[in-house]
N, CA, C and O atoms as a Tinker XYZ file with bonds, in Angstrom:
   432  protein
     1  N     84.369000   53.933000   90.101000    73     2
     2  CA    85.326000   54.943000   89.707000    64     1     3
     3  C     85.857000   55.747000   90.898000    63     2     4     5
     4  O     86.689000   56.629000   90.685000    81     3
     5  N     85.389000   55.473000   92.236000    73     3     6
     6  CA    86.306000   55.973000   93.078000    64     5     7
     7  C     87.609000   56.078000   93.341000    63     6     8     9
     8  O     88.070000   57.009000   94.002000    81     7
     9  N     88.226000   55.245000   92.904000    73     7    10
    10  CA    89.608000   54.778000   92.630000    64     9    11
    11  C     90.343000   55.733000   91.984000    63    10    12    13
    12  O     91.396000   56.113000   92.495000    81    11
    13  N     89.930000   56.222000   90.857000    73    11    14
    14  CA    90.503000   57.454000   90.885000    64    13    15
    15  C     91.071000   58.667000   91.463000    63    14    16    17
    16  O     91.725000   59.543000   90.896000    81    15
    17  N     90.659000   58.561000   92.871000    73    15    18
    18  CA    90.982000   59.779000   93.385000    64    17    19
    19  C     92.566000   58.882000   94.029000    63    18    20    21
    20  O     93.526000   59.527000   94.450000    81    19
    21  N     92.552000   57.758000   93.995000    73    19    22
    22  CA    93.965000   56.967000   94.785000    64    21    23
    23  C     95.309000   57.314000   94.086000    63    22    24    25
    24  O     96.469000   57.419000   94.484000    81    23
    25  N     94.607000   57.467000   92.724000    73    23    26
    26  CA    95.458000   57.219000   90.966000    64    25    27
    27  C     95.918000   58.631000   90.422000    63    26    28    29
    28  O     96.689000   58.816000   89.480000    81    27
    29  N     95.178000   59.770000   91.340000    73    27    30
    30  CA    95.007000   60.941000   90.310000    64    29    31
    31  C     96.940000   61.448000   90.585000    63    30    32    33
    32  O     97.468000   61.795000   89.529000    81    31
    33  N     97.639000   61.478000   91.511000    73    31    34
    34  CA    98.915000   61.710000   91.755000    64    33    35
    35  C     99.574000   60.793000   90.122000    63    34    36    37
    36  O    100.196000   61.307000   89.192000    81    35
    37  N     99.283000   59.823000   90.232000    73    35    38
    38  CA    99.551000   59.133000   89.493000    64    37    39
    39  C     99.674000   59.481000   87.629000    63    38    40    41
    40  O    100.653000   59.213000   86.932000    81    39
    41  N     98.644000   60.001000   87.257000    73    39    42
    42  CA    97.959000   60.290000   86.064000    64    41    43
    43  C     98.048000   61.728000   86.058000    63    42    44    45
    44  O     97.306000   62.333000   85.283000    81    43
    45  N     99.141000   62.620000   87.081000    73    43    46
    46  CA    99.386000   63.501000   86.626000    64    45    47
    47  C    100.716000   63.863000   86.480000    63    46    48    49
    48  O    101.059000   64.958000   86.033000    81    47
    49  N    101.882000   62.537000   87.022000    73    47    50
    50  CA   103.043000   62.528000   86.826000    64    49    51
    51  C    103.407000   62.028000   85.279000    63    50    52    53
    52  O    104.355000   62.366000   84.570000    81    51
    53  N    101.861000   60.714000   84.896000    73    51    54
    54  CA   102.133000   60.854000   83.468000    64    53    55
    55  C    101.944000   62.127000   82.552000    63    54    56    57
    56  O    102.912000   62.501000   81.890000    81    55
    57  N    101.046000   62.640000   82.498000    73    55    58
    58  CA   101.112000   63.914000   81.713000    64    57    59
    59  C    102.157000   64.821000   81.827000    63    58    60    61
    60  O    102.703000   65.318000   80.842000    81    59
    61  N    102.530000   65.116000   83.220000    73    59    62
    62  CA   104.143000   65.502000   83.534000    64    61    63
    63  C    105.115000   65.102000   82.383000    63    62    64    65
    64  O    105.698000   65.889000   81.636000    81    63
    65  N    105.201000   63.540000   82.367000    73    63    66
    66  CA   106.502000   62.776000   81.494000    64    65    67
    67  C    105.999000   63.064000   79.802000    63    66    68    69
    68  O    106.851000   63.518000   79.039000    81    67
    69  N    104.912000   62.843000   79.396000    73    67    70
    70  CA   104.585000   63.393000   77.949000    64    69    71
    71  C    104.357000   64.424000   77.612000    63    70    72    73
    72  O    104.101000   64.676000   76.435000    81    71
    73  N    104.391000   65.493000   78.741000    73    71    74
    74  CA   105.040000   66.767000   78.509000    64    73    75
    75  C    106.740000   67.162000   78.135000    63    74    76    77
    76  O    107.221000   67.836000   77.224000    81    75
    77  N    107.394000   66.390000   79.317000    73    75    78
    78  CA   108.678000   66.515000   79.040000    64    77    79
    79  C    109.022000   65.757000   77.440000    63    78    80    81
    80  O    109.927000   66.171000   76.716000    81    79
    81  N    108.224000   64.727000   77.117000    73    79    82
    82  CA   108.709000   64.442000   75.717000    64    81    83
    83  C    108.435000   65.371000   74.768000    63    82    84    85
    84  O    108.785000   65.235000   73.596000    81    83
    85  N    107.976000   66.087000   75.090000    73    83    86
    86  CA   107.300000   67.204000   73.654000    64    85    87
    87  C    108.153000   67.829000   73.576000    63    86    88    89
    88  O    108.742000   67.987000   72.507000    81    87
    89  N    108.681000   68.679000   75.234000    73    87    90
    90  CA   108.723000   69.919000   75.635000    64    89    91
    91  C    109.856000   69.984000   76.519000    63    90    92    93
    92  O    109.917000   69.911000   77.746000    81    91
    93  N    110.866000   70.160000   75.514000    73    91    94
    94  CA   111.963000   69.340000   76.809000    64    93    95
    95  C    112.314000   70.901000   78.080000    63    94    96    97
    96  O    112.235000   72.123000   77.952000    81    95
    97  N    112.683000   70.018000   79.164000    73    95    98
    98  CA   112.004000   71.455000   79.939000    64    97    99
    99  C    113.482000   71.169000   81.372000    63    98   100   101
   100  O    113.518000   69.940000   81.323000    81    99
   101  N    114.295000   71.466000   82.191000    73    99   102
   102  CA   114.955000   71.132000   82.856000    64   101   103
   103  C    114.325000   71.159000   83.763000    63   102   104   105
   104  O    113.900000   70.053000   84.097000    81   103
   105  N    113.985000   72.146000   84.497000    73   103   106
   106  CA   112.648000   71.861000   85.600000    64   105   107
   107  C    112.101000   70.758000   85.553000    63   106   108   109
   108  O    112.328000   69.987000   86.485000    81   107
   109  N    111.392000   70.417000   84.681000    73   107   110
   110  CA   110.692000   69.025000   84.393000    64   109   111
   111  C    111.362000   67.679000   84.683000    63   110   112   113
   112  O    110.889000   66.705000   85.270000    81   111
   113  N    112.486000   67.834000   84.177000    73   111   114
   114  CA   112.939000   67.109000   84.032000    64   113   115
   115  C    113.645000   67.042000   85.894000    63   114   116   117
   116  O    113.663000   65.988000   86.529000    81   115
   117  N    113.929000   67.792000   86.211000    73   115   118
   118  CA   114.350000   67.360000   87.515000    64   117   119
   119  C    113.430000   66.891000   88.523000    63   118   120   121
   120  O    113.675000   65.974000   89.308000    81   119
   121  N    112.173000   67.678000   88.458000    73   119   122
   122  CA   110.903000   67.047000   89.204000    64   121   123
   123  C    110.822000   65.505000   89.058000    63   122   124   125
   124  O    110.516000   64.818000   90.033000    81   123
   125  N    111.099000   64.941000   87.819000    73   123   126
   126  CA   110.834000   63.718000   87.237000    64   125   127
   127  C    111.833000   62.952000   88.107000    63   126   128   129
   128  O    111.700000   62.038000   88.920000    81   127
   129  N    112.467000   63.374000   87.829000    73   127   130
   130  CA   114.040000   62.708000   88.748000    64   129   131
   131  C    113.864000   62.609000   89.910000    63   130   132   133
   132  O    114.084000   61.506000   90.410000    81   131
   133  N    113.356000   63.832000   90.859000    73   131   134
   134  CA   113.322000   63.568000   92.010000    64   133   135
   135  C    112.067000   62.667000   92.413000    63   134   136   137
   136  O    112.185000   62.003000   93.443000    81   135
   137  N    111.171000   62.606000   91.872000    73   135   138
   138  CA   109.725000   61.774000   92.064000    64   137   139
   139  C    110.201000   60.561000   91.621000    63   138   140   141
   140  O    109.831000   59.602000   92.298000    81   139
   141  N    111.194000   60.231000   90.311000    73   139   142
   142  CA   111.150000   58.561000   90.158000    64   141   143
   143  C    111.801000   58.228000   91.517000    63   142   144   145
   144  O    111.267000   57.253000   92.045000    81   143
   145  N    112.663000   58.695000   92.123000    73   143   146
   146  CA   113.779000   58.665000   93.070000    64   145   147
   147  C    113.033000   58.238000   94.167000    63   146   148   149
   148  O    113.083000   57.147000   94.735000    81   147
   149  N    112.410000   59.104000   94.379000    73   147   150
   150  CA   111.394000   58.895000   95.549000    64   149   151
   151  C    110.321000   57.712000   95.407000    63   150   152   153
   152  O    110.180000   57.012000   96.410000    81   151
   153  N    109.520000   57.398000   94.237000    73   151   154
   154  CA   109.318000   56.358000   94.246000    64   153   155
   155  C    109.863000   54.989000   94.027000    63   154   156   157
   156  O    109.176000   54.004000   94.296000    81   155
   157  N    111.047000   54.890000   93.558000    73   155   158
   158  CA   112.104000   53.628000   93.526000    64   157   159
   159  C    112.054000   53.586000   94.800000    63   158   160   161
   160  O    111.319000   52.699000   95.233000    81   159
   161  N    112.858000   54.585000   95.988000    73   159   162
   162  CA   112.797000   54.021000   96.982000    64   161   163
   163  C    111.403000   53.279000   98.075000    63   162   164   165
   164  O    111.382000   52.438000   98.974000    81   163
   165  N    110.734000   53.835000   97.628000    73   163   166
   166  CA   108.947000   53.401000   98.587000    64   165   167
   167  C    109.076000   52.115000   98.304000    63   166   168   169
   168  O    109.153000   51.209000   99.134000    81   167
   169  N    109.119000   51.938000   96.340000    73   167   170
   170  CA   108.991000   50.336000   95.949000    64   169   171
   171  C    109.907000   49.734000   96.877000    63   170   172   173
   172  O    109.232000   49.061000   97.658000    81   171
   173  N    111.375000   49.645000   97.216000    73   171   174
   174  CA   112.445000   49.241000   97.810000    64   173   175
   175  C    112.202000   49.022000   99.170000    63   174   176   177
   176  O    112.366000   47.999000   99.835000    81   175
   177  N    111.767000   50.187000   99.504000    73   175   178
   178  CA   111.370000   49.886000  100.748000    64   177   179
   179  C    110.066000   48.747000  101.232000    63   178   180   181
   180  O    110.110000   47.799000  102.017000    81   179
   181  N    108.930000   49.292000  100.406000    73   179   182
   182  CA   108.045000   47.919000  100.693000    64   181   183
   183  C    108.264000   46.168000  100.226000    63   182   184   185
   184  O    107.683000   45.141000  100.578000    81   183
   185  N    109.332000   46.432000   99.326000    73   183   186
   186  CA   109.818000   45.172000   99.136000    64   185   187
   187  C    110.563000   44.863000  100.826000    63   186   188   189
   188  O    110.095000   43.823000  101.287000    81   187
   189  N    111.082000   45.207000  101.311000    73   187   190
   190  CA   111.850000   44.517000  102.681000    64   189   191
   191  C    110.633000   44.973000  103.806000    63   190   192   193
   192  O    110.721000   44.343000  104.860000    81   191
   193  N    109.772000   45.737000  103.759000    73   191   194
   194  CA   108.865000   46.018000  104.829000    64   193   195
   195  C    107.655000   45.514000  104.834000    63   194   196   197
   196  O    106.782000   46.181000  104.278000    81   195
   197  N    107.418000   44.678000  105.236000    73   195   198
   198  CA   105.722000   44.338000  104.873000    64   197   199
   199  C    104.550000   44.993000  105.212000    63   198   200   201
   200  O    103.477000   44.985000  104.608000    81   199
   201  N    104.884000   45.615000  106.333000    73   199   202
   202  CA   104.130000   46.863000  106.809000    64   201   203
   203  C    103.758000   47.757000  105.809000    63   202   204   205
   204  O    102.557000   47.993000  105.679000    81   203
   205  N    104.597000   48.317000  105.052000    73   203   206
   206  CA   104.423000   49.620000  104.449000    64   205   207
   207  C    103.748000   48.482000  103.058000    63   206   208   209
   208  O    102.839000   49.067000  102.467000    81   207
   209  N    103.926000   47.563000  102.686000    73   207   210
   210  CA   103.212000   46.857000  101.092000    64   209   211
   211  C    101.659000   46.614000  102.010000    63   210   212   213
   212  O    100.804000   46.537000  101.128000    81   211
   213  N    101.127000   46.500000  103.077000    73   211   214
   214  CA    99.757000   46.185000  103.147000    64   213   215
   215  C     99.769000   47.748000  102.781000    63   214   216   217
   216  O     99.421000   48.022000  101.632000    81   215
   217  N    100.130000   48.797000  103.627000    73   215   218
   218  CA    99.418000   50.181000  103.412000    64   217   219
   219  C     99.448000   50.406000  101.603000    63   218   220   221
   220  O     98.599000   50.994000  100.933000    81   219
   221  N    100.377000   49.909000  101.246000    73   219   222
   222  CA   100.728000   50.561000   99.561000    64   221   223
   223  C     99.993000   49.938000   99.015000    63   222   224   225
   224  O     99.879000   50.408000   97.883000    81   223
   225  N     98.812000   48.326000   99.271000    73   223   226
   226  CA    97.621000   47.649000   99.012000    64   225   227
   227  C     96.373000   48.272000   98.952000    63   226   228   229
   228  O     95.594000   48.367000   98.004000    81   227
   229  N     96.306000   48.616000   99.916000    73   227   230
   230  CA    94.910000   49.737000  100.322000    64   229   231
   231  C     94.430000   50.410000   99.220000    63   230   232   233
   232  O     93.240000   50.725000   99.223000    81   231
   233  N     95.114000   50.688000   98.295000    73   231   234
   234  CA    94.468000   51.263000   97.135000    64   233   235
   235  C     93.663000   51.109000   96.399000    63   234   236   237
   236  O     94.123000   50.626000   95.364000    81   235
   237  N     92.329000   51.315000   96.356000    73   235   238
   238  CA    91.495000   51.011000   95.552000    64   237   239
   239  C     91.437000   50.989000   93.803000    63   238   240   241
   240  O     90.478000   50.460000   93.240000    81   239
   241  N     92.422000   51.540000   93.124000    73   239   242
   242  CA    92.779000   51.223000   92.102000    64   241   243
   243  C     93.105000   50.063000   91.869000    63   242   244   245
   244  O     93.755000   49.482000   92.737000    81   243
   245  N     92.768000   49.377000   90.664000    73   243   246
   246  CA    92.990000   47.849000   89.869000    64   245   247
   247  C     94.126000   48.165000   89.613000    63   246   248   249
   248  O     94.475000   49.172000   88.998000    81   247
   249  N     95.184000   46.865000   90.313000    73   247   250
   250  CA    96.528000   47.107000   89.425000    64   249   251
   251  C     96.747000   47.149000   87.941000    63   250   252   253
   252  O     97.731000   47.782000   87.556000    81   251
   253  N     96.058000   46.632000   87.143000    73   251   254
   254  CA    96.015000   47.079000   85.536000    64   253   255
   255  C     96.506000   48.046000   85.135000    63   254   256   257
   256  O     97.332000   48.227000   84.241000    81   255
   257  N     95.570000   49.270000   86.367000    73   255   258
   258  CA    95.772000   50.720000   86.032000    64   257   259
   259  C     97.467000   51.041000   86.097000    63   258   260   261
   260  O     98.165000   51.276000   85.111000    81   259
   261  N     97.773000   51.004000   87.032000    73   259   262
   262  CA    99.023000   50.990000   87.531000    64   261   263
   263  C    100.183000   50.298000   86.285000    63   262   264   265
   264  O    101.238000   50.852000   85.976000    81   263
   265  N     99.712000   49.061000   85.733000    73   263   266
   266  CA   100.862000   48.613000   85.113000    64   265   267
   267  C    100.479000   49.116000   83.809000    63   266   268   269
   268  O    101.384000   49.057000   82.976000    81   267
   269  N     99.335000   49.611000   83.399000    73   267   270
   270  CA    99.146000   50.232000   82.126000    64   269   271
   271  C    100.041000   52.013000   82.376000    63   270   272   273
   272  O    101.038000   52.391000   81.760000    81   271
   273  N     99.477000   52.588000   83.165000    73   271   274
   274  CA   100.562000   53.593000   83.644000    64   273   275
   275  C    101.946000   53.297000   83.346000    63   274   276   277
   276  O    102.525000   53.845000   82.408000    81   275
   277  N    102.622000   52.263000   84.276000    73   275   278
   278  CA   104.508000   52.279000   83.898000    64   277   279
   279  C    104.803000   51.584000   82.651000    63   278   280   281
   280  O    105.978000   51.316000   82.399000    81   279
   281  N    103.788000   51.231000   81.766000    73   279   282
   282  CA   104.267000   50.971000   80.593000    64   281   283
   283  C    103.944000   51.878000   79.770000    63   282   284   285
   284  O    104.393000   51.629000   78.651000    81   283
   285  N    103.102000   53.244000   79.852000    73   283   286
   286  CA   102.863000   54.168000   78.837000    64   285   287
   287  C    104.018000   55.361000   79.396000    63   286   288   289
   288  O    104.367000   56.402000   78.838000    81   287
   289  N    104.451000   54.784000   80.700000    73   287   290
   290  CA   105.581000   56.081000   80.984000    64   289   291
   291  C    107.175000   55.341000   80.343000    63   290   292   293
   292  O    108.169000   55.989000   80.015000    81   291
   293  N    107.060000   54.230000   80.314000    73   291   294
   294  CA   108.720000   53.940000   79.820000    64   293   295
   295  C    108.375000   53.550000   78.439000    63   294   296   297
   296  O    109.239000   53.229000   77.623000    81   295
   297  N    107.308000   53.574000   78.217000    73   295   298
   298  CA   107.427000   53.517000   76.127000    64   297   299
   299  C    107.274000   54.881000   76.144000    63   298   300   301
   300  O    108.390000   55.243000   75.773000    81   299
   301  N    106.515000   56.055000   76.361000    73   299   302
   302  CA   107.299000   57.255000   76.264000    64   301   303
   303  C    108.839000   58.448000   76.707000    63   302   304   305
   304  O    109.455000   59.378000   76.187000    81   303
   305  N    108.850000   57.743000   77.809000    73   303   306
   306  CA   110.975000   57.916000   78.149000    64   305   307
   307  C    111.602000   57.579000   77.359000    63   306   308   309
   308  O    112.248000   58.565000   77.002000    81   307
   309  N    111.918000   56.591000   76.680000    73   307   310
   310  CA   112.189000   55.836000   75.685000    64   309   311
   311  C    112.041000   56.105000   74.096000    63   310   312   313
   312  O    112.861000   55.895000   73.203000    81   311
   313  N    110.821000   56.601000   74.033000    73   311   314
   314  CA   110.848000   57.177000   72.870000    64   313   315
   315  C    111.319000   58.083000   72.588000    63   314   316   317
   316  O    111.743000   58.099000   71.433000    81   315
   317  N    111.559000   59.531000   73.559000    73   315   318
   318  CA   112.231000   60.617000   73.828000    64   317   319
   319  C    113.604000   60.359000   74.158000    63   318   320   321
   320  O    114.329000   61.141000   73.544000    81   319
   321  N    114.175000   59.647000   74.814000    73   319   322
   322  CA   115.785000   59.517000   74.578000    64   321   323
   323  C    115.764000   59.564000   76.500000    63   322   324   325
   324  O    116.831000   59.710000   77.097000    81   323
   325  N    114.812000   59.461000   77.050000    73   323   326
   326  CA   115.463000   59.560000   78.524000    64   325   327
   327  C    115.681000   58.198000   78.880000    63   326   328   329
   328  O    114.770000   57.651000   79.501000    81   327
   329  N    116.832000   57.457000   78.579000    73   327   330
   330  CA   116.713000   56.060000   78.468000    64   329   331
   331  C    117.035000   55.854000   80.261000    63   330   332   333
   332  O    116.450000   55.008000   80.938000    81   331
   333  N    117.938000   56.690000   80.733000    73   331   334
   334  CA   118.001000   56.448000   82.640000    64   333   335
   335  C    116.411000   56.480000   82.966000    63   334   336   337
   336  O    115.989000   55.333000   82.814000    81   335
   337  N    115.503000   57.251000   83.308000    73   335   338
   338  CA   114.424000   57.614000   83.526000    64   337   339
   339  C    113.963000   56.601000   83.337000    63   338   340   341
   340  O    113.892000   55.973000   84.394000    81   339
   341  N    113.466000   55.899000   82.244000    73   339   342
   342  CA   113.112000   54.928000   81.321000    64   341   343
   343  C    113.408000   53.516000   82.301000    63   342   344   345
   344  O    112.473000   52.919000   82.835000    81   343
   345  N    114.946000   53.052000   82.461000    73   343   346
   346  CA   115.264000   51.904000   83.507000    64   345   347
   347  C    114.838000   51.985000   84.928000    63   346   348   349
   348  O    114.630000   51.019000   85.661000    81   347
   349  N    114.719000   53.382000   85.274000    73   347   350
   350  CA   114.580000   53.774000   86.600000    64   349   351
   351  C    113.008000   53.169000   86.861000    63   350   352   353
   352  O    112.676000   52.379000   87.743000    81   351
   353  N    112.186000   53.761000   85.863000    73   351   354
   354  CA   111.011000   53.178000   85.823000    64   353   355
   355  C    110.225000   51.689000   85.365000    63   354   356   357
   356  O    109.067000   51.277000   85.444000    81   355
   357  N    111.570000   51.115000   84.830000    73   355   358
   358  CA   111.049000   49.599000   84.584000    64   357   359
   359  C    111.654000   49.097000   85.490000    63   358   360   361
   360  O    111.844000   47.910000   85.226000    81   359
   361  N    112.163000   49.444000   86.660000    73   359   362
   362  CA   112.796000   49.161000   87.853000    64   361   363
   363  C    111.376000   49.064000   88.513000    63   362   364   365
   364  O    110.945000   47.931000   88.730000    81   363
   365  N    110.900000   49.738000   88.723000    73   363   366
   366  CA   109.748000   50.399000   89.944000    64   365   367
   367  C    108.684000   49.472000   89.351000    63   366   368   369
   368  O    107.951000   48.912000   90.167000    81   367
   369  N    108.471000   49.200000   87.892000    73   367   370
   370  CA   107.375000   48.118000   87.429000    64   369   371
   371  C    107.315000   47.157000   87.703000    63   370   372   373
   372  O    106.290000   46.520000   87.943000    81   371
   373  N    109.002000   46.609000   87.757000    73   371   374
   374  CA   109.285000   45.175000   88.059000    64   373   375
   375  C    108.799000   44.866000   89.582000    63   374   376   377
   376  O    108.129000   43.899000   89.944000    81   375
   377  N    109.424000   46.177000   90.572000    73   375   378
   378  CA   109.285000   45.499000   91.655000    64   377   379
   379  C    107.661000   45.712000   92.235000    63   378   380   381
   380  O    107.131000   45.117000   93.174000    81   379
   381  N    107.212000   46.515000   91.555000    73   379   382
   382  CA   105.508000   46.209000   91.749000    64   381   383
   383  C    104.821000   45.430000   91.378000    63   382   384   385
   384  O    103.743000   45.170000   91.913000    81   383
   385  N    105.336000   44.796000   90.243000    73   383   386
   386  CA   104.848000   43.443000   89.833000    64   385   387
   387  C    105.145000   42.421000   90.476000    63   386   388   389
   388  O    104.318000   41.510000   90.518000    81   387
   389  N    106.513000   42.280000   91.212000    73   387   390
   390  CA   106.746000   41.431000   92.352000    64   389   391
   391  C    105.793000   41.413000   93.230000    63   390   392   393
   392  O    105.011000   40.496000   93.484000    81   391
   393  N    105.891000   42.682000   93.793000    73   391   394
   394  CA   104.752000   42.791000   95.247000    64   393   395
   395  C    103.520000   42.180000   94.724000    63   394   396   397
   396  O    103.032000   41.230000   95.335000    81   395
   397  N    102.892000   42.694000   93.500000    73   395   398
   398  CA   101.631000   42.182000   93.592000    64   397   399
   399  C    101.765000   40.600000   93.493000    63   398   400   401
   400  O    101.066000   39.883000   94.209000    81   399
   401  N    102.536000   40.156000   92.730000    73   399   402
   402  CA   102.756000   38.347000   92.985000    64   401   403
   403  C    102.534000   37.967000   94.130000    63   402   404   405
   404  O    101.506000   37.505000   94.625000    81   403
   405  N    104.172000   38.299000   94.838000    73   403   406
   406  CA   103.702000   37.724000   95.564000    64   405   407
   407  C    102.544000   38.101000   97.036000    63   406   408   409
   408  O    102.140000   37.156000   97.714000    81   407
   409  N    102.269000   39.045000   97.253000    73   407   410
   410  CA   100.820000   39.580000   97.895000    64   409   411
   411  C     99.903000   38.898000   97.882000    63   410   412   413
   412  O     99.548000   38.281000   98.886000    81   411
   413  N     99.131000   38.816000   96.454000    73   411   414
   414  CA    98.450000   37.706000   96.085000    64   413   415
   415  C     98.733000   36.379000   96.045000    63   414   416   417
   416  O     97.885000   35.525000   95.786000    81   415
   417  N     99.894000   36.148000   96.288000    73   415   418
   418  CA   100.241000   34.217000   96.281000    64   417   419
   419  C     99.696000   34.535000   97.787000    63   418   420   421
   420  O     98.502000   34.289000   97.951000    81   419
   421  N    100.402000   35.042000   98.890000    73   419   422
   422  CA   100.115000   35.070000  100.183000    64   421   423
   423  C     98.884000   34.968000  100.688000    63   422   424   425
   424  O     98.664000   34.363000  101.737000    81   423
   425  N     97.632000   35.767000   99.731000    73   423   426
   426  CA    96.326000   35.995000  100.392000    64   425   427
   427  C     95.469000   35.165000   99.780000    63   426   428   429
   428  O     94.279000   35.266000  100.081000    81   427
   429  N     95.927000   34.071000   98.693000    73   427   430
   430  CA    95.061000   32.562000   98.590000    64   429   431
   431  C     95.346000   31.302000   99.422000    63   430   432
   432  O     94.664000   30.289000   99.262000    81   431
């Protein structure tokens, strides 16, 4: 369970987003914006950098965690009506699911 401490940023941007579904909040909602933003680009970027996808590897979290995460954040965007938010983030799933492909094709 150390891994958690890699994840906890993580697992508190979700509670962030199922807050904003309750509680609709503009603040919130812009934080959200600027953090998916910021993480679309990292994904983007480690897709063309290989440098920065070993460091974004290092994580001791099981990707599971991770893809159980962007699917409990865009079935809740989604359910709430933030349908941009929602693509923005099955954007960032897709291309982490890439990386981990191919990462792992590379390191067998």
């Amino acid at each position: 369970m150390t891994w958690i401490k890699d994840a906890w940023l993580d697992v508190i941007i979700l509670l962030f987003i199922i807050s904003l579904a309750f509680y609709s909040n503009s603040v919130l909602e812009i934080v959200l914006w600027v953090y998916t933003a910021l993480l679309l680009l990292s994904k983007l970027l480690a897709l063309f950098m290989p440098s920065l996808q070993r460091r974004a590897n290092k994580s001791e979290a099981p990707s599971l965690f991770y893809h159980i995460i962007y699917g409990i954040t865009v079935a809740v965007l989604l359910y709430s009506g933030f349908y941009y938010l929602a693509g923005a983030w099955i954007i960032v799933w897709g291309i982490s699911a890439y990386n981990f492909v191919t990462t792992n094709k590379s390191n067998t």
